[in-house]
C-alpha positions in Angstrom: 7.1 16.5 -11.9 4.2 14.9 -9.5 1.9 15.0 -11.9 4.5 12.3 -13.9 4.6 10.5 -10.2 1.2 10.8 -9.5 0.4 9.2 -13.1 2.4 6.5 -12.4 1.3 5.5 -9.0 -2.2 5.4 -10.3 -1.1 3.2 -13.4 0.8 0.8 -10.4 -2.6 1.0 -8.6 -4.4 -0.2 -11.7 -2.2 -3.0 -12.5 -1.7 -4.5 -9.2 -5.5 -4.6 -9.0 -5.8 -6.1 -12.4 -3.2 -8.7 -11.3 -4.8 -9.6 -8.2 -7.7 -10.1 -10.0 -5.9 -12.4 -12.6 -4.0 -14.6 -10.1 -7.3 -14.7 -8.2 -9.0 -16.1 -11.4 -6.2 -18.4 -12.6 -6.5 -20.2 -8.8 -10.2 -20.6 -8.8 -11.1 -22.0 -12.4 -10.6 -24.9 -14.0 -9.1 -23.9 -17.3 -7.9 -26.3 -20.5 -3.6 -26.4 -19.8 -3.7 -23.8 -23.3 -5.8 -21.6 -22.0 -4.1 -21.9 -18.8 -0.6 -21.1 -19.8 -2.1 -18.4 -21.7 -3.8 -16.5 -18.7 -0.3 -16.9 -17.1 1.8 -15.4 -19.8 -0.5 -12.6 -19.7 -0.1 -12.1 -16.4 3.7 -12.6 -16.7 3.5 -9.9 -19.1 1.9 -7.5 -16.6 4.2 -8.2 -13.8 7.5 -6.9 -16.0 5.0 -3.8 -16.9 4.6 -3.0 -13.5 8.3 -3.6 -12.8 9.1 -1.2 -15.7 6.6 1.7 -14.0 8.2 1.3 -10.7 11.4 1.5 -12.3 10.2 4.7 -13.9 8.4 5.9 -10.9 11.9 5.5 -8.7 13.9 7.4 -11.1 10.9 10.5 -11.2 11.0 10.0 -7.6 15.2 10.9 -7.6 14.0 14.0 -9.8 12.0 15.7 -7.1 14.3 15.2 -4.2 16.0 17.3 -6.2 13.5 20.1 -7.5 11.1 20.1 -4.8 12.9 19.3 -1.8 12.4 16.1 1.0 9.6 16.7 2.2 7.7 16.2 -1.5 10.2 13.1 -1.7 9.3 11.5 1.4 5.6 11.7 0.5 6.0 10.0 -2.5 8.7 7.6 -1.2 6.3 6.3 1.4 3.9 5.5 -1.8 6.7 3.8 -3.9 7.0 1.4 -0.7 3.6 0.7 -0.4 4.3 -0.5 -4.8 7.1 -2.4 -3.5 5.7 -4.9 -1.2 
């Protein structure tokens, strides 16, 4: 079970970097409005990803409170808040 939460705290890592990145591009270049809107859609696209793993990593988290105790859940609650800000 925190192998599943583990996997998906590193895929929220990745994409929060990768959309950091993205937004960071889209603000600094000068882009043609296509290619623009484009970049954003992408972007867009990655946002309701990551809002479908922290769903997922949520409901995992609800699954160890009950296997493995608090103390397991409090670690990774702490981490799903850090997702969350």
């Amino acid at each position: 079970m925190s192998e599943e939460i583990q996997f998906l705290h590193d895929e929220l890592d990745g994409i929060t970097k990768e959309l950091e990145k993205s937004i960071k591009e889209i603000e600094k270049k000068k882009m043609k409005p296509d290619a623009k809107a484009d970049k954003i859609a992408a972007v867009q696209d990655r946002i309701q990803r990551a809002k479908d793993i922290y769903s997922n990593f949520r409901v995992e988290l609800r699954d160890v409170l009950k296997e493995k105790g608090r103390i397991a859940y409090t670690e990774w609650e702490e981490k799903g808040h850090a997702h969350h800000k």
